[in-house]
N, C-alpha and C positions, 0 to 999 in steps of 0.2 A: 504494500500500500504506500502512494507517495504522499507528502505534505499536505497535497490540496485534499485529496479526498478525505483524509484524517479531518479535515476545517470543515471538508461540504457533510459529511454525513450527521454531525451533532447540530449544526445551523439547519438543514434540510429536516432534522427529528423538530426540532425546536419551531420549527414554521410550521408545519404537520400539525404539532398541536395547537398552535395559536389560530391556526385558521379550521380548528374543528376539521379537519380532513381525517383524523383519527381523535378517538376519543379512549381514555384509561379506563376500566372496568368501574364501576361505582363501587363505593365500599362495600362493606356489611351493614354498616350503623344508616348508610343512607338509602338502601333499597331495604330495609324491616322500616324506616321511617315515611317510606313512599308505599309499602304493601296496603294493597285496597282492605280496607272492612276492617282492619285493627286498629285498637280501640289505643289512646295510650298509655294507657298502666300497663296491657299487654306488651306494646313495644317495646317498652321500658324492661320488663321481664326478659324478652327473647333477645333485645342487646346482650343485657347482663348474662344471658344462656341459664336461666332460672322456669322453670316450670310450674305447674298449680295446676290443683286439681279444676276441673271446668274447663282447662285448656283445652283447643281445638288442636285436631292431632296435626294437622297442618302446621301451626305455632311451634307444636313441640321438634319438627324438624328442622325448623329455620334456627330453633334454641339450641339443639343438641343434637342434631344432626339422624344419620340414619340409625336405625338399629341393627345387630349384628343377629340377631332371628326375631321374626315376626309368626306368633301363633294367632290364627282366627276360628271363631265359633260363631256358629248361628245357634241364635233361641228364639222364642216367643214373643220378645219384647225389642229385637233387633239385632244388631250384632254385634260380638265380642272381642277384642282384640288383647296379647299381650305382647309387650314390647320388651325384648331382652337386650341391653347395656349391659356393660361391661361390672357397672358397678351398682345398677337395679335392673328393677321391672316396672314397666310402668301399663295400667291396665286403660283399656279404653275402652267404653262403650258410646255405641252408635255415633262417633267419632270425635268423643269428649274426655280425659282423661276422668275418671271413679277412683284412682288412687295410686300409688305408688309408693313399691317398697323396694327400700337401699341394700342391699347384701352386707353382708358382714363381714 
């Protein structure tokens, strides 16, 4: 590589983004602050990676991410889920957190 291209390639990055021709991923803090239909004590929650029961199981993935096994059940009343983490379980019905419990 000679002199000049070492000059044009971080000026040619630098224009790129000032002229919005590229854009940087948005955060984390700023796409849970822009997700539609949450409330913000919830966002405040899923920043922090913090969960509660009544959570939407949607929320809880934006909070803590996937889980590493997922069990479902159907009943009478709708459906069941538990979510296995590393260091709980967390139970979901009809796809609202009912509880969760930490391993020991």
């Amino acid at each position: 590589m000679n002199k000049s291209s070492e000059i044009i390639c971080p000026v040619l990055l630098i224009w790129l983004l000032l002229t919005s021709c590229i854009s940087l991923p948005p955060t984390r803090k700023s796409y849970i602050n822009n997700y539609p239909g949450m409330d913000e004590k919830t966002k405040q929650l899923v920043i922090d990676k913090q969960i509660i029961v009544g959570m939407k199981s949607e929320y809880v993935l934006l909070a803590i991410g996937e889980p590493k096994e997922i069990e479902k059940f159907h009943g009478i009343s709708g459906t069941y889920e538990h979510w296995s983490y590393k260091d709980r379980t967390i139970y979901i019905e009809n796809g609202k957190i009912i509880k969760c419990k930490y391993r020991e």
